[in-house]
N, CA, C and O atoms as a GROMACS GRO file, in nm:
protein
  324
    1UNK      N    1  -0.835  -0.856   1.158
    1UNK     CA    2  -0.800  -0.844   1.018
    1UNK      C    3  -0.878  -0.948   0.938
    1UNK      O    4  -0.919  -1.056   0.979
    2UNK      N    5  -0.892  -0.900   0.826
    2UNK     CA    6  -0.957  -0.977   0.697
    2UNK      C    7  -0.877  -1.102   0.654
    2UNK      O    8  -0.766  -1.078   0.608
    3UNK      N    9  -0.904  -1.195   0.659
    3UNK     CA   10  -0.835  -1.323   0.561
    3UNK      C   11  -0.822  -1.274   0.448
    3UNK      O   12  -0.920  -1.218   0.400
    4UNK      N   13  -0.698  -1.279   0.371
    4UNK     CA   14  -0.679  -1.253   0.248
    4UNK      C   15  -0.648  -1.389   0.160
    4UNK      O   16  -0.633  -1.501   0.209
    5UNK      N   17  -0.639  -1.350  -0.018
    5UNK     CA   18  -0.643  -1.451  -0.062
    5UNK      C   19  -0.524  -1.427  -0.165
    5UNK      O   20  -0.506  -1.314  -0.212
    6UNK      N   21  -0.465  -1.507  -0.190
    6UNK     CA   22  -0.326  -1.477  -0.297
    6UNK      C   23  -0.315  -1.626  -0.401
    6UNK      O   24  -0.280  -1.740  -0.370
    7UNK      N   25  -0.356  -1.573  -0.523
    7UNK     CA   26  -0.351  -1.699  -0.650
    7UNK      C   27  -0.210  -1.702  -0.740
    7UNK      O   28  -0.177  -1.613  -0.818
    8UNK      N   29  -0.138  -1.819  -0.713
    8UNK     CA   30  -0.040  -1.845  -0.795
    8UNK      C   31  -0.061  -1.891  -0.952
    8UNK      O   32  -0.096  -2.006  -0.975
    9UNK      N   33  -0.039  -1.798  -1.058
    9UNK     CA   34  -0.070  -1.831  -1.147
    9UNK      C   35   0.070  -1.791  -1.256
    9UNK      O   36   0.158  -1.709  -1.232
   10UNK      N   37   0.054  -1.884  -1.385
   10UNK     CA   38   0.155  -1.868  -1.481
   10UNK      C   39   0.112  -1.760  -1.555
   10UNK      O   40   0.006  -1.697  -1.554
   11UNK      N   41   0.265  -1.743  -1.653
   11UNK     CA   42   0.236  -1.624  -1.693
   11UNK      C   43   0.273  -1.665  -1.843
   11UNK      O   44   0.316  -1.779  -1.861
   12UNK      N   45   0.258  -1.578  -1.952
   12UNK     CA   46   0.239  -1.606  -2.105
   12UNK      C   47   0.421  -1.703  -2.112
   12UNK      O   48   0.451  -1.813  -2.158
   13UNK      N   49   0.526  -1.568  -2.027
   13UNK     CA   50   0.673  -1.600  -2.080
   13UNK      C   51   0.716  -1.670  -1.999
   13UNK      O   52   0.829  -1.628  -1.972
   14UNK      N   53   0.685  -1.793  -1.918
   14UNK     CA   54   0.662  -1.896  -1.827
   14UNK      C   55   0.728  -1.832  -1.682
   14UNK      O   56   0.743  -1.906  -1.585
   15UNK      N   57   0.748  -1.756  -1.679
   15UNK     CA   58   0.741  -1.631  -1.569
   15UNK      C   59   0.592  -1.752  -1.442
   15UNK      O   60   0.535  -1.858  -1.470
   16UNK      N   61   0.584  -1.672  -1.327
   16UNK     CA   62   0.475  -1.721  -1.204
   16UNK      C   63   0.416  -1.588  -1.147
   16UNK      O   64   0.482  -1.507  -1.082
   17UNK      N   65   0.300  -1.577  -1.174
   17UNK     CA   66   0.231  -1.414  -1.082
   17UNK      C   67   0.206  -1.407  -0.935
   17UNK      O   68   0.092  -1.367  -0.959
   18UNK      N   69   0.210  -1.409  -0.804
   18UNK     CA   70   0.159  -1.345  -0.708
   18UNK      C   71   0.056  -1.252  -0.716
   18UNK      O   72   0.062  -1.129  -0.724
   19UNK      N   73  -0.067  -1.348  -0.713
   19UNK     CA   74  -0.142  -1.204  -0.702
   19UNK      C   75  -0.271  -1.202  -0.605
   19UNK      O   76  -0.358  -1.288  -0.605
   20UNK      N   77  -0.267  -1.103  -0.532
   20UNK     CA   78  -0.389  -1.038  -0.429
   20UNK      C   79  -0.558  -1.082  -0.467
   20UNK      O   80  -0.626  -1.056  -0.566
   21UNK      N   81  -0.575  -1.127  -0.398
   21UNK     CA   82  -0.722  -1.110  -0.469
   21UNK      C   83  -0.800  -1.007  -0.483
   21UNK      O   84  -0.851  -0.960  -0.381
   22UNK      N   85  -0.823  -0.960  -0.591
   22UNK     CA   86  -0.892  -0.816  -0.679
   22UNK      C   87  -0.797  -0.694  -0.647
   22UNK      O   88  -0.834  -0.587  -0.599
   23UNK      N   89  -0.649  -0.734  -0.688
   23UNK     CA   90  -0.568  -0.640  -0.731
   23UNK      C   91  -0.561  -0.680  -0.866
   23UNK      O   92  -0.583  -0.787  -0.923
   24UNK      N   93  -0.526  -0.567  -0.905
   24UNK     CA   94  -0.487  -0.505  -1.050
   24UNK      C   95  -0.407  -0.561  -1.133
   24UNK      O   96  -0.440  -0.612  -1.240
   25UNK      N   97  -0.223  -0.552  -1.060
   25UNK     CA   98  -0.121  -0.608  -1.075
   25UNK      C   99  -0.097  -0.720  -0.995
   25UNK      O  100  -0.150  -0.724  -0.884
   26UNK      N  101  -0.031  -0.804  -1.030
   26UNK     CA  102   0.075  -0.880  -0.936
   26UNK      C  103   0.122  -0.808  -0.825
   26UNK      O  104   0.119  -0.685  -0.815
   27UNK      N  105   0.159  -0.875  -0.754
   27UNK     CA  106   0.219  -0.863  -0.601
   27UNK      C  107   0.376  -0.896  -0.648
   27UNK      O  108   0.469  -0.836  -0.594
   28UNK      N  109   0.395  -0.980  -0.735
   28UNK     CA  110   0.538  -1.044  -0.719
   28UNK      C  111   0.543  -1.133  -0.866
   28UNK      O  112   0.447  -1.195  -0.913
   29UNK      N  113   0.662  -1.123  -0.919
   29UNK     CA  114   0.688  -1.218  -1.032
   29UNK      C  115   0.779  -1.293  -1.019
   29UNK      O  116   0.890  -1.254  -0.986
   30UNK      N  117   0.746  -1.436  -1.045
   30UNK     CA  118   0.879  -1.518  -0.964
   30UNK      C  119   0.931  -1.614  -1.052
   30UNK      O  120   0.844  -1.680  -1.109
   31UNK      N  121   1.047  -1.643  -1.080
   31UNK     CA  122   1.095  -1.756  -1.192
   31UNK      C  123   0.997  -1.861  -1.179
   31UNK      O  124   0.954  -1.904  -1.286
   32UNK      N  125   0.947  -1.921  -1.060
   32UNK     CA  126   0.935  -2.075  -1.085
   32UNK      C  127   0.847  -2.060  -0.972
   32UNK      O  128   0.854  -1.974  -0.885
   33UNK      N  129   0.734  -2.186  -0.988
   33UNK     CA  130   0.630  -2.178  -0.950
   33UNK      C  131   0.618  -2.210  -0.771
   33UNK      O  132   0.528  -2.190  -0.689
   34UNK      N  133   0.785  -2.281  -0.758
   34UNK     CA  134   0.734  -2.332  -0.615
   34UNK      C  135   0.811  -2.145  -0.570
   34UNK      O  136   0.729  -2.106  -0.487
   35UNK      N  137   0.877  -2.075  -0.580
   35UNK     CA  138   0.887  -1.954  -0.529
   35UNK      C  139   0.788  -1.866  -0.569
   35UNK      O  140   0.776  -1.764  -0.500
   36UNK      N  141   0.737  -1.876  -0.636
   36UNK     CA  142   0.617  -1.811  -0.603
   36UNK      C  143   0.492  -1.841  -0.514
   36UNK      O  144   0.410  -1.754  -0.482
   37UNK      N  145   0.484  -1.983  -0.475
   37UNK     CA  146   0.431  -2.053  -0.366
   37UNK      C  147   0.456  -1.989  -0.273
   37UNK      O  148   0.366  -1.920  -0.226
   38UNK      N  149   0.621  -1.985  -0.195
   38UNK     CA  150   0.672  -2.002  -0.095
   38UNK      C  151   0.681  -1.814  -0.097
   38UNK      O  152   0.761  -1.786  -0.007
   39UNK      N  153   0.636  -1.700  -0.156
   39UNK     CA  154   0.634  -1.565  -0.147
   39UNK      C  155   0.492  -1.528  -0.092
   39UNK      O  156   0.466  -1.446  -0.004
   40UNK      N  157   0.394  -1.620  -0.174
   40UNK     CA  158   0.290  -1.593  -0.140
   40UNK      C  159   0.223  -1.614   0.026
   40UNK      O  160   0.149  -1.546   0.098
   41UNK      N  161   0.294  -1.750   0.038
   41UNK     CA  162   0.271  -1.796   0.194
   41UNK      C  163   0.311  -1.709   0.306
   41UNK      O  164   0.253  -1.697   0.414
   42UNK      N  165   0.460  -1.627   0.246
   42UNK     CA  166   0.531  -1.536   0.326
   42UNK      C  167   0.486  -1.392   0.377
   42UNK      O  168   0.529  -1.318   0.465
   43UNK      N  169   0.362  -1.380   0.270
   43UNK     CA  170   0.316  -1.266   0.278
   43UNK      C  171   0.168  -1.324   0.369
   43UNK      O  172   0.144  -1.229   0.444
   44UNK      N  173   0.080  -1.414   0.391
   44UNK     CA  174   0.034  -1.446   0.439
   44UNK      C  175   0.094  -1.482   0.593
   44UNK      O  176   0.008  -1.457   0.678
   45UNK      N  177   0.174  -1.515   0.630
   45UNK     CA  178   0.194  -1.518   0.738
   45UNK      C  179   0.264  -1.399   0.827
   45UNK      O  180   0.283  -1.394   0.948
   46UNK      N  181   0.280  -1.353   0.775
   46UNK     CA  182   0.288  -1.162   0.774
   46UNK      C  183   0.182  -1.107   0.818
   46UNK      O  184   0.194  -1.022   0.906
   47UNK      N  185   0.060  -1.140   0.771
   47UNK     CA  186  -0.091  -1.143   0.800
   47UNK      C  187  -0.120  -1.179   0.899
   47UNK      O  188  -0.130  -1.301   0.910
   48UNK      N  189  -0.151  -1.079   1.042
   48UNK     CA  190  -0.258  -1.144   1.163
   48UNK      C  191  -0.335  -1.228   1.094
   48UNK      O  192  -0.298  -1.345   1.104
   49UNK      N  193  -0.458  -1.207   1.006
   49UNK     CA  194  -0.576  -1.248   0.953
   49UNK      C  195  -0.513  -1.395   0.921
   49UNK      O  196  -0.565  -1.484   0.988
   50UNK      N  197  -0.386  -1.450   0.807
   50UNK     CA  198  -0.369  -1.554   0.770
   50UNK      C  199  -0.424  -1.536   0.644
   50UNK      O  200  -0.421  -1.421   0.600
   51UNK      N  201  -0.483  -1.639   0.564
   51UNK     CA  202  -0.562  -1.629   0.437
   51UNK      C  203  -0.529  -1.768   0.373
   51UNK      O  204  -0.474  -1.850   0.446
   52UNK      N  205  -0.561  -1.807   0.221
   52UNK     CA  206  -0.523  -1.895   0.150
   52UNK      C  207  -0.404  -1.883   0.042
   52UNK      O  208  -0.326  -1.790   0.065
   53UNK      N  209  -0.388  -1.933  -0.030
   53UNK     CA  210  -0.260  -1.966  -0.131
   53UNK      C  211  -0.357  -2.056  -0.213
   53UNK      O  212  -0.365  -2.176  -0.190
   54UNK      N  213  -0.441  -1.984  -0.325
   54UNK     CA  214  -0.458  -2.111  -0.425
   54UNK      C  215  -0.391  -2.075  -0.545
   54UNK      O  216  -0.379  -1.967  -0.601
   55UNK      N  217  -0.329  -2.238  -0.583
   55UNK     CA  218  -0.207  -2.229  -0.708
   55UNK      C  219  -0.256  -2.301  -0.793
   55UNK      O  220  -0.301  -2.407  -0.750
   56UNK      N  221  -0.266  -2.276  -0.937
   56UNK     CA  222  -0.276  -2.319  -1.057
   56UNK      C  223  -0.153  -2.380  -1.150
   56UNK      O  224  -0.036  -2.342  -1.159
   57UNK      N  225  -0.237  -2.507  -1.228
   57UNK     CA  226  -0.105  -2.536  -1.298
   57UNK      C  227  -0.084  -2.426  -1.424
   57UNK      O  228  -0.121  -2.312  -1.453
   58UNK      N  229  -0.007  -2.524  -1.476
   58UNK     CA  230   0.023  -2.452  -1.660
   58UNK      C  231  -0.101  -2.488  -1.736
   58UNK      O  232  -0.105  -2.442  -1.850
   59UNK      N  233  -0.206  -2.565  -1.695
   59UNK     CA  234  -0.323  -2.570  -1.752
   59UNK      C  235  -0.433  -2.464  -1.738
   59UNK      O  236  -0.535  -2.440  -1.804
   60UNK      N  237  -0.368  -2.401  -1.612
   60UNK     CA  238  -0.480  -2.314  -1.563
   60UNK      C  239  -0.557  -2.392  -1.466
   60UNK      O  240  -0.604  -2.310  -1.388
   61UNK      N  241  -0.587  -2.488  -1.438
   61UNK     CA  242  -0.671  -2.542  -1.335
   61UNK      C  243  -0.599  -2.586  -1.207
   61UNK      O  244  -0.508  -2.667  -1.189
   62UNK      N  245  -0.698  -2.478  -1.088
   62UNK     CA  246  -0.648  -2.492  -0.973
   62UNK      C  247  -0.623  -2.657  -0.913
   62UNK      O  248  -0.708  -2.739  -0.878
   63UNK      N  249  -0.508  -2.665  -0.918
   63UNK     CA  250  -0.429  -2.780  -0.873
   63UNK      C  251  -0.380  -2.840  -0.703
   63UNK      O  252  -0.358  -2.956  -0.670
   64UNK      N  253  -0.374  -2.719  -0.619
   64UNK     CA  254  -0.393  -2.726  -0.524
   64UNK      C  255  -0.434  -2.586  -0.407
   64UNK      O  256  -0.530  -2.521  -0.447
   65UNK      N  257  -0.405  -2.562  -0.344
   65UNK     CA  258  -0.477  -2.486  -0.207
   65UNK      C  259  -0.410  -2.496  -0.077
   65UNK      O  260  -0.396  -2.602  -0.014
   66UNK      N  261  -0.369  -2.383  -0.040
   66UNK     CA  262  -0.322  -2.410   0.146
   66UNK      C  263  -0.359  -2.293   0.240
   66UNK      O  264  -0.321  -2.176   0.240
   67UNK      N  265  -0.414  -2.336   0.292
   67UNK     CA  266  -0.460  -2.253   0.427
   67UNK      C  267  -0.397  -2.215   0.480
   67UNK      O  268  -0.353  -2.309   0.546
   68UNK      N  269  -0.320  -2.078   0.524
   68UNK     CA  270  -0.208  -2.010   0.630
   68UNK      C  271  -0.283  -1.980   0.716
   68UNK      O  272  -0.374  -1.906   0.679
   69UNK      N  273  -0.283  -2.024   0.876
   69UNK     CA  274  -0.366  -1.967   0.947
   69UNK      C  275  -0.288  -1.857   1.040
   69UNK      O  276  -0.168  -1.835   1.056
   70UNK      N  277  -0.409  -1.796   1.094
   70UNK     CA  278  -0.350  -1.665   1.169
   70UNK      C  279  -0.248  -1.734   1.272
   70UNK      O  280  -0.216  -1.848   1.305
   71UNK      N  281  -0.202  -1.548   1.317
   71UNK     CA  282  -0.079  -1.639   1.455
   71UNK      C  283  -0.171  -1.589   1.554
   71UNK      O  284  -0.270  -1.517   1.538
   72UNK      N  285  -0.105  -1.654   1.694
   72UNK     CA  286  -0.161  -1.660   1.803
   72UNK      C  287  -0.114  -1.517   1.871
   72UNK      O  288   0.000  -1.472   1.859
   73UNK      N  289  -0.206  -1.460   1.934
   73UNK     CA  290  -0.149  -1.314   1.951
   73UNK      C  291  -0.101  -1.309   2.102
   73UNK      O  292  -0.036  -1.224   2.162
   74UNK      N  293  -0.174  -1.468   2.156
   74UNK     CA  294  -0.101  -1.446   2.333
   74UNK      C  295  -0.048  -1.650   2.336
   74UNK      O  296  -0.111  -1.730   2.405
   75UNK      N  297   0.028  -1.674   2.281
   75UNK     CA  298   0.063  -1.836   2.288
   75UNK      C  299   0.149  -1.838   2.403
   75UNK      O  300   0.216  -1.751   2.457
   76UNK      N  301   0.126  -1.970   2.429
   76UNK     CA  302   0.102  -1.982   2.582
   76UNK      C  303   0.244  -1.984   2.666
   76UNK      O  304   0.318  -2.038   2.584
   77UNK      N  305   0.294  -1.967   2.738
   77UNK     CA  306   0.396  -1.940   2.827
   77UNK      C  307   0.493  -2.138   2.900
   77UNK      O  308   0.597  -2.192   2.938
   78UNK      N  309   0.369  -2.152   2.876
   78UNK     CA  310   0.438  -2.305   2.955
   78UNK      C  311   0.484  -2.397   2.845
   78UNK      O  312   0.403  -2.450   2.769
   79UNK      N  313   0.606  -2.416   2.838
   79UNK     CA  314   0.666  -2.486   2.741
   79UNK      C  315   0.697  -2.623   2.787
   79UNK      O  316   0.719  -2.700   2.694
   80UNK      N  317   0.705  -2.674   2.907
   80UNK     CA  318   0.724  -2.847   2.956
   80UNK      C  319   0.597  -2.919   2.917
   80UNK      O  320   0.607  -3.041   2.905
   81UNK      N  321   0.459  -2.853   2.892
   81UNK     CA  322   0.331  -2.945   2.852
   81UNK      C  323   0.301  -2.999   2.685
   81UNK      O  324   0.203  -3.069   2.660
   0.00000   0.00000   0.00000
């Protein structure tokens, strides 16, 4: 699978967007900015591929970034090491 990318951004009625990278609409509209963080990540780790989370303030300038990485599709069996 493709790494995908999902940008947290504000909205005019201080509303938070979820959105896909080069979708149309939003994915998700969320009161407040750290749930819309924590939707976006959710949907990324949902994702074999994994992807990023970059979030913007109320200025508009990307403020921070997090890397979801993929899951492990065979993790390992021995749990005492």
């Amino acid at each position: 699978m493709t790494k995908k990318t999902y940008y947290v951004t504000p909205r005019s009625d201080g509303d938070w967007n979820v959105k896909r990278e080069g979708a149309a609409r939003p994915s998700v509209v969320a009161p407040t900015q750290r749930a819309a963080e924590q939707q976006a990540k959710t949907y990324l780790r949902q994702n074999p591929g994994g992807g990023e989370v970059r979030i913007q303030g109320l200025d508009h300038r990307f403020r921070d970034s997090d890397t979801i990485g993929r899951r492990d599709p065979n993790p390992p069996r021995d749990t005492r090491h």
